[in-house]
C-alpha positions in Angstrom: -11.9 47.6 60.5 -11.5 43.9 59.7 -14.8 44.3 57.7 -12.9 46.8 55.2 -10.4 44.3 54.5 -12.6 41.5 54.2 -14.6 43.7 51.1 -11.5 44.4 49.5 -10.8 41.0 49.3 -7.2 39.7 47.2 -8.3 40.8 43.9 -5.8 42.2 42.3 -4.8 45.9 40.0 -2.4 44.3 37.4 -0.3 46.5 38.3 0.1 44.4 41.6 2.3 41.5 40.5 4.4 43.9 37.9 6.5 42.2 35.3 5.8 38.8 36.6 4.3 36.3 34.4 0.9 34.9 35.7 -0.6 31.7 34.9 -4.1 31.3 33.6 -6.3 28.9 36.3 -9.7 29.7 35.2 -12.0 31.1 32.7 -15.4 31.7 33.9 -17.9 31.4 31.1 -21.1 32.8 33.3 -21.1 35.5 36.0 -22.4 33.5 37.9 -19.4 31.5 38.3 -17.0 34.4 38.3 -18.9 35.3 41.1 -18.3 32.3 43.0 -14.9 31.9 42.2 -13.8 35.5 43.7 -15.3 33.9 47.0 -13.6 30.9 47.1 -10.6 32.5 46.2 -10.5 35.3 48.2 -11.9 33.0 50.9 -8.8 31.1 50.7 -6.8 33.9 50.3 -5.0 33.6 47.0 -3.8 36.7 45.3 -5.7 36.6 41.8 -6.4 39.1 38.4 -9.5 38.6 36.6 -9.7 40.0 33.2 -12.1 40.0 30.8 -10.5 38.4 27.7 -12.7 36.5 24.2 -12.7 32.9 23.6 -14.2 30.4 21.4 -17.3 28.7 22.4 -20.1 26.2 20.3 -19.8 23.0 19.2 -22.0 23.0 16.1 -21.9 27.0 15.6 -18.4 28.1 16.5 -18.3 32.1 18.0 -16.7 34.6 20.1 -17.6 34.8 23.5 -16.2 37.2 26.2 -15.4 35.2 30.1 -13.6 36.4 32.7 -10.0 34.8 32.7 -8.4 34.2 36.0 -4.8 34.7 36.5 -2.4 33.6 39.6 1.0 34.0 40.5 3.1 30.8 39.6 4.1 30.6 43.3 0.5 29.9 43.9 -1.0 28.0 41.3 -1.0 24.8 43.2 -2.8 26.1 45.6 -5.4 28.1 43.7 -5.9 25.0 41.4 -6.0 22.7 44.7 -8.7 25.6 46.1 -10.6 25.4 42.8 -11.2 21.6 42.6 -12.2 21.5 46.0 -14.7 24.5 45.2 -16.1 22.0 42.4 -14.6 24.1 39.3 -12.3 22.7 36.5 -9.3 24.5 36.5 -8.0 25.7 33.1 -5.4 23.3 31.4 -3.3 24.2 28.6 -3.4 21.7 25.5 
């Protein structure tokens, strides 16, 4: 039984946190690393959404690239972002 809840993880439906605004922690550019993250996180038991979403990428040729965006509750950002470093990963910052 345990096993089943350990696969489902705390990855999140969107329609899990409702209205509430989330906060953007991460966006992982490789699967790979998206991967990894869902671990950690889930591993430290953080309620998280992971979208896919576009962003820019390229220094010298700009283009449009698709990650996977990571979103928190606000209540637990400090934590995810704490849980992040410690994984090795640079949380998102807004400019």
């Amino acid at each position: 039984m345990w096993l089943a809840w350990a696969a489902k993880g705390v990855r999140r439906e969107p329609e899990h946190f409702g209205d509430q605004e989330l906060t953007l922690v991460y966006i992982a550019k490789r699967l790979s690393d998206a991967l990894r993250l869902e671990k950690v996180l889930t591993g430290a038991n953080v309620d998280y959404l992971v979208e896919p979403d576009k962003y820019s990428g390229g220094i010298i040729f700009r283009s449009e690239r698709v990650g996977a965006f990571f979103y928190v509750n606000p209540a637990t950002e400090a934590l995810a972002r704490d849980t992040l470093r410690a994984a090795g990963f640079k949380p998102y910052e807004t400019a």
